[in-house]
C-alpha positions as CSV (number, residue, x, y, z in Angstrom):
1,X,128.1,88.6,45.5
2,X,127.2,90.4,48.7
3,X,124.4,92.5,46.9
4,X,123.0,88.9,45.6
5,X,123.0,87.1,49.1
6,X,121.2,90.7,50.5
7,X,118.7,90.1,48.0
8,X,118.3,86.5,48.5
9,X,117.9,87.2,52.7
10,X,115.2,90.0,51.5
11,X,113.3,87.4,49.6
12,X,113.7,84.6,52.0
13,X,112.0,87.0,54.2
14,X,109.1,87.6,52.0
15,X,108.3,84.2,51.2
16,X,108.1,83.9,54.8
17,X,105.8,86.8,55.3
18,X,104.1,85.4,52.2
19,X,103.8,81.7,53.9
20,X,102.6,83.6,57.3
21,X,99.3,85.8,54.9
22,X,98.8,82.4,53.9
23,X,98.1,81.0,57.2
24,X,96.0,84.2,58.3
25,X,94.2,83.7,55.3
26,X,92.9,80.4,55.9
27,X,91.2,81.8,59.7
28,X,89.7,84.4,58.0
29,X,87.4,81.9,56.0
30,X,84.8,82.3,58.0
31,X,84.5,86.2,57.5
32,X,82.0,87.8,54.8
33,X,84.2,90.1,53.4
34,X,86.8,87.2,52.9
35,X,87.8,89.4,49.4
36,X,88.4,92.5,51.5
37,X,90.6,91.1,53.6
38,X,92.8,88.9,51.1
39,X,93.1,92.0,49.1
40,X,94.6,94.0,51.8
41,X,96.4,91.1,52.8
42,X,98.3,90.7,49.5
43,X,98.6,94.3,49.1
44,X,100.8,94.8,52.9
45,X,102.6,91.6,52.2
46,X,104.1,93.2,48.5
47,X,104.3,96.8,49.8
48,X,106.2,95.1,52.9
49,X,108.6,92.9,50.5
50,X,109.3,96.3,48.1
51,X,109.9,98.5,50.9
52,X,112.6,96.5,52.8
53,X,114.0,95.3,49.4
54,X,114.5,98.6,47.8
55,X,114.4,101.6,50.4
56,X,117.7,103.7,50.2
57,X,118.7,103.1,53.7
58,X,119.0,99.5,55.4
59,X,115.2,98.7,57.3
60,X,114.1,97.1,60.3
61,X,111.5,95.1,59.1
62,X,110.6,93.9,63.2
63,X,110.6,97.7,64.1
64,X,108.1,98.9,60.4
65,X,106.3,95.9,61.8
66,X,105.4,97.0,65.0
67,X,104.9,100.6,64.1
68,X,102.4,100.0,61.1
69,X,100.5,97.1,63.8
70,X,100.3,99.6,66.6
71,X,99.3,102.9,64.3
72,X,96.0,100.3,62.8
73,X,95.0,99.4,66.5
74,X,95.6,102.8,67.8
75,X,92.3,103.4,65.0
76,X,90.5,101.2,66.9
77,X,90.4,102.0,70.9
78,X,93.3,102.7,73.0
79,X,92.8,99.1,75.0
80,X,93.6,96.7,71.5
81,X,97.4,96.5,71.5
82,X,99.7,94.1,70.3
83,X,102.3,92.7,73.0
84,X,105.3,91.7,71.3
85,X,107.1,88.6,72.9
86,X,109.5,91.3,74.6
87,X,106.5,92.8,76.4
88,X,105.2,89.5,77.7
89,X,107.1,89.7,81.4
90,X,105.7,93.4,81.8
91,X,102.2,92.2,80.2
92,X,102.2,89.2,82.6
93,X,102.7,91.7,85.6
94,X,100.1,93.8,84.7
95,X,97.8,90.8,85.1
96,X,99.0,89.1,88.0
97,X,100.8,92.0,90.5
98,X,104.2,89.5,90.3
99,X,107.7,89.6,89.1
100,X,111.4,88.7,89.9
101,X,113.2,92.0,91.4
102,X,114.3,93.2,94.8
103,X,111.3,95.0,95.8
104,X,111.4,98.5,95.4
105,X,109.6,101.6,93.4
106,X,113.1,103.8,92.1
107,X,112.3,107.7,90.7
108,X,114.4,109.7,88.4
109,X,115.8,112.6,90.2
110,X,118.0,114.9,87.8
111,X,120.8,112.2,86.1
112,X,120.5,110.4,89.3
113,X,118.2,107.1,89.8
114,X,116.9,107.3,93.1
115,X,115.5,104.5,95.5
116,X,111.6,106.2,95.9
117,X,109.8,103.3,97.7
118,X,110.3,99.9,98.8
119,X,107.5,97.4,99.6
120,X,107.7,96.1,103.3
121,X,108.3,92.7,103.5
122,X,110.4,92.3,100.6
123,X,114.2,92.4,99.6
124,X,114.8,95.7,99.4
125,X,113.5,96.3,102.6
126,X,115.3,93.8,104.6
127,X,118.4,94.9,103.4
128,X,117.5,98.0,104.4
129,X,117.5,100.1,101.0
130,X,116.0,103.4,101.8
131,X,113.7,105.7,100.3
132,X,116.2,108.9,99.3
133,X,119.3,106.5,98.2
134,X,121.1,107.0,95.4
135,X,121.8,104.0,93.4
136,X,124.9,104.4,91.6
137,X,125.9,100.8,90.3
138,X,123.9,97.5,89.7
139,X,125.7,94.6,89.2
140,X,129.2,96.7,87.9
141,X,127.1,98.9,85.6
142,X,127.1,102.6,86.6
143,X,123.6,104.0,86.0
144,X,123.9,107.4,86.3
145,X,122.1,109.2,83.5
146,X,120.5,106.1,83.1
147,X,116.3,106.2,82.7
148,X,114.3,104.3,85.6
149,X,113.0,101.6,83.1
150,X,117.0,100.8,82.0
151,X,117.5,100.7,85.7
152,X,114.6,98.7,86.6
153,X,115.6,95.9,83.8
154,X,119.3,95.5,85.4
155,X,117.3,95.2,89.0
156,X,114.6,92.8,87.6
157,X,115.5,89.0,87.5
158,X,114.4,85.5,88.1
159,X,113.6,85.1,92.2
160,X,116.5,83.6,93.9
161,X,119.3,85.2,91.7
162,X,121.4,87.9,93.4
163,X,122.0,91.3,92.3
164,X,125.0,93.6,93.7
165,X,123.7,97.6,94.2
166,X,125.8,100.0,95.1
167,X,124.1,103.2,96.8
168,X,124.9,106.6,98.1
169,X,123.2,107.7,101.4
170,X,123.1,111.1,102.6
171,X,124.9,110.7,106.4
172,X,127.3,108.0,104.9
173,X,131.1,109.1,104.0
174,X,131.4,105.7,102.1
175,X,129.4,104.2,98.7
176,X,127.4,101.2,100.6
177,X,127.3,98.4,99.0
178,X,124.4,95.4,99.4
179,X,124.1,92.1,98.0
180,X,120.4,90.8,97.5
181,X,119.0,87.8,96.8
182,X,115.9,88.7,94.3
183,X,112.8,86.8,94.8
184,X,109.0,87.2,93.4
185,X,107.2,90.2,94.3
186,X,103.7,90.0,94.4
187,X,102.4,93.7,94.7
188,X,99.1,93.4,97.1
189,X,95.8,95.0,95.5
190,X,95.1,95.8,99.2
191,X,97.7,98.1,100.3
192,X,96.0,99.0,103.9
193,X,92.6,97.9,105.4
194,X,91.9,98.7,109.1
195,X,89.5,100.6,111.6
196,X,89.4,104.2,110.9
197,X,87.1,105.2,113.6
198,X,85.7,103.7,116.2
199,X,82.6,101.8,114.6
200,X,84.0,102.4,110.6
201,X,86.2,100.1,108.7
202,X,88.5,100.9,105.7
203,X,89.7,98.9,103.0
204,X,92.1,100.6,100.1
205,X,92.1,98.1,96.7
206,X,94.5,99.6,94.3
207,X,94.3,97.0,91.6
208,X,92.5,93.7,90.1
209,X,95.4,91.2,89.6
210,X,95.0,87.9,90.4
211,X,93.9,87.1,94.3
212,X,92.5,91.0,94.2
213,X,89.0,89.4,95.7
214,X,90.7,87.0,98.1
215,X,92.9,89.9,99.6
216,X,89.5,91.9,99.9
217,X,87.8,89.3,101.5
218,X,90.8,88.7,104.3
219,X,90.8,92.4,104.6
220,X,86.6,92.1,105.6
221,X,87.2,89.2,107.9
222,X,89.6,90.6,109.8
223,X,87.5,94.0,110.3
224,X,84.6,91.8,111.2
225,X,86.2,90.2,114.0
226,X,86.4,93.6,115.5
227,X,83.2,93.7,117.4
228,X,82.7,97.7,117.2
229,X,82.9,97.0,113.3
230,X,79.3,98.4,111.7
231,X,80.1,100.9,108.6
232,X,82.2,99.7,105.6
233,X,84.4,102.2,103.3
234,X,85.6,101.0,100.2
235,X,88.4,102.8,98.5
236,X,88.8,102.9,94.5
237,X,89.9,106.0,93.6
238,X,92.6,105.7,91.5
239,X,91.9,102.2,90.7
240,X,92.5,101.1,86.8
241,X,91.1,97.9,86.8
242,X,91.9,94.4,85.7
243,X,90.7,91.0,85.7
244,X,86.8,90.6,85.1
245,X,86.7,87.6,87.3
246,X,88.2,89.6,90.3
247,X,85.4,92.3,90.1
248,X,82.5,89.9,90.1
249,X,84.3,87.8,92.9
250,X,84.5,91.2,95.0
251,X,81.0,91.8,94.6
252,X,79.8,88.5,95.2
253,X,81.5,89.2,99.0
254,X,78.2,91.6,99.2
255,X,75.3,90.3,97.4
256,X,73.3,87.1,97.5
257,X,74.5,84.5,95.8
258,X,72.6,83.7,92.0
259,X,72.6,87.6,91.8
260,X,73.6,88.9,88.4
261,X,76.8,91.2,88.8
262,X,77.9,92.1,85.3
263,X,77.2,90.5,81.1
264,X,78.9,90.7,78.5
265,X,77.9,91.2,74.7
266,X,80.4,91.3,71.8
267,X,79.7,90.4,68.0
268,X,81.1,87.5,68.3
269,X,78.2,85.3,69.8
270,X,81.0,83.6,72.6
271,X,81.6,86.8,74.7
272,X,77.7,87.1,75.2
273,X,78.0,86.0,78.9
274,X,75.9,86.4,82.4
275,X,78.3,86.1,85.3
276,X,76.4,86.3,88.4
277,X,77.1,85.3,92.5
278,X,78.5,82.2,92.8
279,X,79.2,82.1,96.2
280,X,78.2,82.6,99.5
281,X,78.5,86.1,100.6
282,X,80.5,87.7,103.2
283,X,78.4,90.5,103.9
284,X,75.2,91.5,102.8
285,X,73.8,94.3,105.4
286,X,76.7,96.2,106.7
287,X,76.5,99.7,105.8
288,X,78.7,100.4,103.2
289,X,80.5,103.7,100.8
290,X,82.4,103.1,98.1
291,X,84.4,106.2,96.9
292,X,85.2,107.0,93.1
293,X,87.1,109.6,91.1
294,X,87.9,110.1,87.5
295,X,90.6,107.8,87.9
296,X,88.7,104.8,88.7
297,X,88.3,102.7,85.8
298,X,86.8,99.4,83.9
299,X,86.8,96.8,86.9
300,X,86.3,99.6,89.5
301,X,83.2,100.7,87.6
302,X,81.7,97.0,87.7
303,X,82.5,97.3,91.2
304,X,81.4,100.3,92.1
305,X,78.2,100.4,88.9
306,X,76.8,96.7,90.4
307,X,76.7,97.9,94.1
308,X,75.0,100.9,93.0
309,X,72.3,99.6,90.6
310,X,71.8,96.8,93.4
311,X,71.3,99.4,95.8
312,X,74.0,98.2,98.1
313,X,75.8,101.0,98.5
314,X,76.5,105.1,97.9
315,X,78.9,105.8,95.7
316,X,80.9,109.0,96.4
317,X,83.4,111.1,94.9
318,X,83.3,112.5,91.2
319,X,82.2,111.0,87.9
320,X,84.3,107.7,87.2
321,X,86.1,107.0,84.0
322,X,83.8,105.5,81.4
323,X,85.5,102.3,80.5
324,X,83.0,99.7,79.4
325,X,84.7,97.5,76.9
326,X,85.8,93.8,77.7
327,X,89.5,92.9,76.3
328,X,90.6,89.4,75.6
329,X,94.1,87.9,74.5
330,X,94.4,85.7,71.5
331,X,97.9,84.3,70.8
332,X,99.7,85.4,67.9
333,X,103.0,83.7,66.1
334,X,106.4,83.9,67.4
335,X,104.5,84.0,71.2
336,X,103.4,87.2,70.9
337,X,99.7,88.1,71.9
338,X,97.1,90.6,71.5
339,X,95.1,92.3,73.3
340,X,92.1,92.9,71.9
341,X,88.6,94.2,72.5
342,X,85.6,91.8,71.9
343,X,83.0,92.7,73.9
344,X,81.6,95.8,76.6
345,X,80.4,94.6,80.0
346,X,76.4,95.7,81.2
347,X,75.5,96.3,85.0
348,X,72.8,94.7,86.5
349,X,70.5,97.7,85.4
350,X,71.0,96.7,81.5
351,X,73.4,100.0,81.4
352,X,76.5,99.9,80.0
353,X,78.9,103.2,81.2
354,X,81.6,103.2,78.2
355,X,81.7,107.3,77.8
356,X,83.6,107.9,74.4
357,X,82.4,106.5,70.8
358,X,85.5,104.8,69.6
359,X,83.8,103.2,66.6
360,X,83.4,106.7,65.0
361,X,86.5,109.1,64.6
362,X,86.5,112.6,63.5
363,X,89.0,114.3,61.2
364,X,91.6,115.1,63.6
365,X,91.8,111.6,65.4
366,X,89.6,112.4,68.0
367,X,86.5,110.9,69.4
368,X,82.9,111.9,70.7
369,X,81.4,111.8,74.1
370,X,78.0,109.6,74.0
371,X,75.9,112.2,72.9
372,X,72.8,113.4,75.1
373,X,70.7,112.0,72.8
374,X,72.2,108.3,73.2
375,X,72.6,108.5,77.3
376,X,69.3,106.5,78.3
377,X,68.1,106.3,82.2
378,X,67.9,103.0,83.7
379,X,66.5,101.8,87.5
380,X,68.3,100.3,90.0
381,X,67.0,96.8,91.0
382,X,66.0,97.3,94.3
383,X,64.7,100.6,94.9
384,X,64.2,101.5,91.2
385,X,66.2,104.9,91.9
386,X,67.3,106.6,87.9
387,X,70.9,105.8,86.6
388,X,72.3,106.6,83.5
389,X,74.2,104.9,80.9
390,X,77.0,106.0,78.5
391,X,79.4,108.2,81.2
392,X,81.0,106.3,83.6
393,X,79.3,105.7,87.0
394,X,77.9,109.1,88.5
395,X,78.0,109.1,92.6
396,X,75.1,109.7,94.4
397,X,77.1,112.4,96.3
398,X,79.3,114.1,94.3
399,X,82.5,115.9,96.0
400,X,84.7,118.8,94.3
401,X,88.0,116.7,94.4
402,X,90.4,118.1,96.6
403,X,93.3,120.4,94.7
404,X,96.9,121.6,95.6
405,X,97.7,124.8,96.0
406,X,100.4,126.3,93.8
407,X,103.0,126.5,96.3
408,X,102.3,123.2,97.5
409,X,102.3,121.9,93.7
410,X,105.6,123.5,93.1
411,X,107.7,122.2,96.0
412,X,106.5,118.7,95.6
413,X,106.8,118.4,91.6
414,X,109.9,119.8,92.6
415,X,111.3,116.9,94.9
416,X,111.3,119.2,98.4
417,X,109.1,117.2,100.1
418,X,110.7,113.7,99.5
419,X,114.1,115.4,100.3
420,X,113.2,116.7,103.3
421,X,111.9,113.3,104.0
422,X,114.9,112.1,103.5
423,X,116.7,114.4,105.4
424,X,113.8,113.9,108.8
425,X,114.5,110.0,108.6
426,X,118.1,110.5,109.2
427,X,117.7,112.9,112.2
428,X,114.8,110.8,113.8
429,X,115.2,107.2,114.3
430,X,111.5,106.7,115.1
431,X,108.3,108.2,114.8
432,X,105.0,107.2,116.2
433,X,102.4,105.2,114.5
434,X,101.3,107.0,111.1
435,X,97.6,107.6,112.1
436,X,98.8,110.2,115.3
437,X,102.3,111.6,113.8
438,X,102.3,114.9,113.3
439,X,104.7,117.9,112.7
440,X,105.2,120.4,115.4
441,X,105.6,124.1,114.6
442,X,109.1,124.1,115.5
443,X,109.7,121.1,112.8
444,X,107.3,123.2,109.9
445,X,109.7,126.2,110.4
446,X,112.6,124.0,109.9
447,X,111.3,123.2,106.7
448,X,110.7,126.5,105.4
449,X,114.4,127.1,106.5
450,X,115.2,123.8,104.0
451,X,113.7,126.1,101.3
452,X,115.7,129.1,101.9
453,X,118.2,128.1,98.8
454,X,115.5,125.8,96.6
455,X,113.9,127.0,93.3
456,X,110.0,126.3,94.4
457,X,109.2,129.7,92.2
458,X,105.4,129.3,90.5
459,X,103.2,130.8,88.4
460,X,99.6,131.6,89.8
461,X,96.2,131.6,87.4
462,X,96.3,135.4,88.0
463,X,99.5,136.2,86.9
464,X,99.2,134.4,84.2
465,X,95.6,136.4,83.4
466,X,97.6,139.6,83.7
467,X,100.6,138.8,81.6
468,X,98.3,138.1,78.3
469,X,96.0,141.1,80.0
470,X,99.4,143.4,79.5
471,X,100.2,141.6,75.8
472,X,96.5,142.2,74.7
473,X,96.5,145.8,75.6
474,X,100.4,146.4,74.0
475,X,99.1,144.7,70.5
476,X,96.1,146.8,70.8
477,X,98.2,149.6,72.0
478,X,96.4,150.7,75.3
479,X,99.3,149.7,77.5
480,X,101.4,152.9,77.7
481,X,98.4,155.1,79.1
482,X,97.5,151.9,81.8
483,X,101.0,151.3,82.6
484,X,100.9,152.7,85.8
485,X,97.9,151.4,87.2
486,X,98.7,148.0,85.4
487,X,102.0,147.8,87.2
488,X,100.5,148.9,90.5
489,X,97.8,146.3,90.5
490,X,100.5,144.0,89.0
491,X,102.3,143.8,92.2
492,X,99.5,144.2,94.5
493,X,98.2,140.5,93.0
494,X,102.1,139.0,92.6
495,X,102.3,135.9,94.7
496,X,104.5,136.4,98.0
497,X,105.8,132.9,98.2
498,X,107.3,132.9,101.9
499,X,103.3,134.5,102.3
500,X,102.3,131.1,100.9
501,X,104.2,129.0,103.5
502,X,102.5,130.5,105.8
503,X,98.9,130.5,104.6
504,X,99.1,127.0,103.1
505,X,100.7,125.7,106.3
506,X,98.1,122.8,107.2
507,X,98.0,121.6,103.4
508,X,102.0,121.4,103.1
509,X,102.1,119.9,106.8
510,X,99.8,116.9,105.4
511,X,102.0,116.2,102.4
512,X,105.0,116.2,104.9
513,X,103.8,114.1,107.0
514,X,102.6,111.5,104.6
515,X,106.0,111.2,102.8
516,X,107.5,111.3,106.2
517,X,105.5,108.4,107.3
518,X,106.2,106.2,104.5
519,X,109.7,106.2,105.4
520,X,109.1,104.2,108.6
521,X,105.6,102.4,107.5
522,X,106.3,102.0,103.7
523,X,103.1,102.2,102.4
524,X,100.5,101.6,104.2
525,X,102.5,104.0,106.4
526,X,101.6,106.4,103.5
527,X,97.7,105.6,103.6
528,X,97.0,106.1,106.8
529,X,98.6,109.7,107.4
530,X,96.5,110.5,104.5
531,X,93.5,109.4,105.4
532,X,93.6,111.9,108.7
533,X,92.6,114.6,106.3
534,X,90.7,113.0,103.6
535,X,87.9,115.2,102.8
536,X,86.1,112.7,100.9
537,X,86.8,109.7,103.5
538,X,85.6,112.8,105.9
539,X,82.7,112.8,103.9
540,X,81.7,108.9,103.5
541,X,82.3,108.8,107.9
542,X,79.5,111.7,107.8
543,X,76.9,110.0,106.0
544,X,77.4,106.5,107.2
545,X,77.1,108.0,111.0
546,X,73.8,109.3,110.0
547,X,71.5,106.1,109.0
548,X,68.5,108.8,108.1
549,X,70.5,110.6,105.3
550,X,72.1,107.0,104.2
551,X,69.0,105.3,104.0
552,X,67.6,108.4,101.8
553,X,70.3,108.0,99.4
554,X,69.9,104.5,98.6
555,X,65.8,104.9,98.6
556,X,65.5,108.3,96.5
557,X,63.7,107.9,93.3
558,X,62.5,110.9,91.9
559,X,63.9,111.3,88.4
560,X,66.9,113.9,88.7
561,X,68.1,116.0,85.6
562,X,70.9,114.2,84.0
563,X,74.0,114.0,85.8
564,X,76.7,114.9,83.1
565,X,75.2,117.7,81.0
566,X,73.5,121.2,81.7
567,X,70.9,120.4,78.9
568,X,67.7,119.0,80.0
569,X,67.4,115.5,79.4
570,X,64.6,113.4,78.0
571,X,64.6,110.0,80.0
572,X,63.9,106.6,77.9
573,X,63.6,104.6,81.3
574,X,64.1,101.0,81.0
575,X,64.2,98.2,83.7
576,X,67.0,95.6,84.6
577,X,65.7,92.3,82.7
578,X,64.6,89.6,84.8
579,X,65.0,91.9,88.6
580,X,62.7,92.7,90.6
């Protein structure tokens, strides 16, 4: 009896599935391979129904689902995902910046969950959570060994509910325990914005949720009340993107308005869109930089790509991303959604900067860079300078990005900086603003004392060189008769890590004193220690303070070999439709 009611819940299920192809069926009418697609259709549906109806072990049919939906889009491109009704809160944040929670970034450290950040202004912050406690109950569930996401989930909740956390705090004999009222968190795009010189102005955008251009454009109106106010720099590095709207919004702050910012063209005839100013700038003539590295992608490319081909600002930093496809959500059954991509997004030069050919998969799973032969030059609108297409958005002064040290790696991978951070805020009340604090000596060496009984131990590029050097020589048995000199030079090259301290002093001092300041100024706190020694910010204050190199950068057009490859490059120049 219980085998035949099994049965009959597996076939209930099918003819539900069945009744579900049915209804996909009919909105596929419209496609020319309608055959293909009922085919395959019919064949998932019956391979579906035989599989959960006769596999030796009980299935999951939601979890088989899932998998087999995710492995087919994952064939696609990496941005084409399907968001199952679960996902929908953390999809919805993505988008707009807000949830329900106390207000607070947590980190895993060892089995412990660990408060890492929280945002000023908020909860978490007004009751005086710290950066360096341990929480070690939320809401009567002990967390230790716990991951940060399980964690998060018990924190999370709708604004206005409370939520009991129990912490440990280094200094305190006793578990503290605070009760908080949750309430939305809106994460701001603009983290910081203020002057960072006497005559430059600095704005930080982080993301392109919902409001992104309205923050953007308070953050510009309150640097243009500052009557020194002449250079602009505008931060994305890091940035991932977001909402298209939000990009063309923030560019619209510093172009005319009925300019064309960014179109659209999918196969679908409905994504094939112009968006152009619609508004009344903000600021069309202030000098401006906007800075880019590999992390900068989809939205901060239209950003950064339209001020570039309209010749409204220098881009510096490294080669962005290479995202230039448009994604779209269509509602699915059961409210789930997907994400899917229907179009890729053109500057105003008619280039579009997507850098990997999804539509064409080799063997192994990977894909191709746009080869050399595909990468086209373009002129910007104004001053006709050569662009190029199909790699991201090249600056016009590109930096070496600034890179750790070993030792400086190690200890901070390693948690020694954000304990010692931990340790400072205890012993120091205050500090003074973020932009002038600074370690003394006296505090360094204290430091390097913290480390006395801490594993920071690393591995350098040449040590590593001379281990496979000494396993090469021992499979081609040469070592014995090089031993000698292989184990002098051996130790003459080994790393001397108390050495290190010493000789990557100012670089280890900077990352102190960043984590430090975040403690007392959260983080914007954060920002604006870093920005003190900021080569590339260093950079951007250089060339905006000389208008004669500036104005060359922006007004250079003599065709330069291609950007992204050794090989010389054939231009295929074509104009912007429509600009002059």
């Amino acid at each position: 009896m219980n085998k035949l009611k099994v049965i009959f819940k597996k076939t209930r299920m099918w003819l539900l599935a069945a009744v579900l192809v049915g209804t996909a069926l009919l909105s596929y009418s419209f496609v020319d391979n309608y055959f293909e697609v009922s085919k395959n259709l019919d064949i998932f549906a019956t391979l579906f129904r035989e599989l959960n109806m006769y596999y030796v072990d009980e299935t999951n049919p939601g979890d088989l689902m899932k998998k087999g939906i995710d492995d087919m889009l994952e064939s696609l491109d990496p941005y084409t995902n399907y968001i199952p009704e679960s996902d929908i809160e953390d999809y919805k944040y993505m988008m707009t910046g807000q949830y329900g929670g106390i207000g607070a970034l947590i980190r895993q450290h060892g089995d412990k969950i660990m408060v890492a950040e929280p945002y000023e202004g908020y909860p978490a912050q007004k009751s005086d959570l710290r950066a360096g406690d341990v929480i070690t109950e939320v809401n009567g569930v002990v967390v230790k060994g716990k991951k940060t996401d399980e964690v998060s989930k018990l924190l999370k909740g709708s604004p206005n509910t409370p939520v009991k956390v129990i912490l440990e705090r280094d200094g305190e004999k006793k578990p503290l325990e605070k009760n908080i009222i949750r309430q939305e968190i809106k994460v701001n795009n603009v983290p910081y914005s203020g002057m960072i010189s006497n005559n430059i102005g600095y704005i930080k955008l982080t993301g392109f949720t919902e409001n992104a251009a309205n923050e953007v454009k308070d953050a510009l109106t309150e640097l243009k009340k500052n009557p020194d106010f002449k250079y602009l720099i505008f931060d994305l590095r890091g940035n991932p993107g977001g909402l298209l709207n939000e990009a063309v919004n923030i560019v619209n702050l510093f172009v005319d308005k009925g300019r064309e910012i960014v179109s659209t063209k999918g196969k679908v005839k409905e994504w094939d869109r112009t968006h152009k100013a619609e508004k009344a700038p903000l600021d069309t003539i202030t000098p401006m930089v906007v800075l880019v590295n590999r992390g900068s992608a989809s939205a901060s490319e239209i950003v950064s790509g339209a001020l570039q081909d309209l010749d409204r600002a220098v881009i510096i930093g490294q080669r962005s991303f290479g995202k230039g496809l448009v994604q779209q959500t269509r509602p699915l059954s059961y409210n789930a959604q997907l994400k899917v991509t229907v179009a890729k997004y053109y500057i105003p030069s008619g280039r579009c900067i997507q850098a990997l050919n999804y539509s064409h998969r080799n063997e192994d799973g990977s894909v191709d860079k746009v080869p050399d032969s595909l990468i086209t030059a373009f002129k910007t609108v104004k001053n006709r300078r050569i662009v190029y297409d199909g790699a991201g958005i090249a600056p016009d002064v590109a930096l070496t990005p600034q890179k750790y040290s070993n030792i400086s790696a190690s200890i901070l991978n390693k948690s020694h900086i954000f304990d010692y951070a931990t340790k400072y805020r205890i012993a120091h009340p205050s500090i003074p603003k973020a932009s002038v604090f600074s370690l003394t000596d006296t505090e360094y060496a204290d430091f390097v004392a913290f480390l006395n009984d801490k594993d920071y131990d690393y591995t350098t590029n040449t040590e590593k060189l001379m281990t496979d050097l000494k396993k090469s020589a021992e499979e081609e048995k040469n070592y014995d008769g090089a031993k000698a000199e292989y184990d002098a030079l051996n130790t003459k090259l080994a790393h001397n890590k108390q050495a290190d301290l010493q000789k990557y002093k100012d670089e280890i001092r900077t990352l102190l004193e960043e984590e430090i300041a975040s403690r007392y100024y959260f983080q914007k706190g954060r920002l604006e220690s870093y920005i003190k020694s900021d080569t590339e910010v260093a950079e951007a204050i250089r060339i905006l303070n000389d208008n004669t190199k500036y104005k060359a950068i922006l007004t250079t057009i003599e065709k330069p070999t291609h950007p992204f490859h050794s090989d010389k490059f054939k231009e295929k120049e074509k104009t912007a439709t429509g600009q002059n």
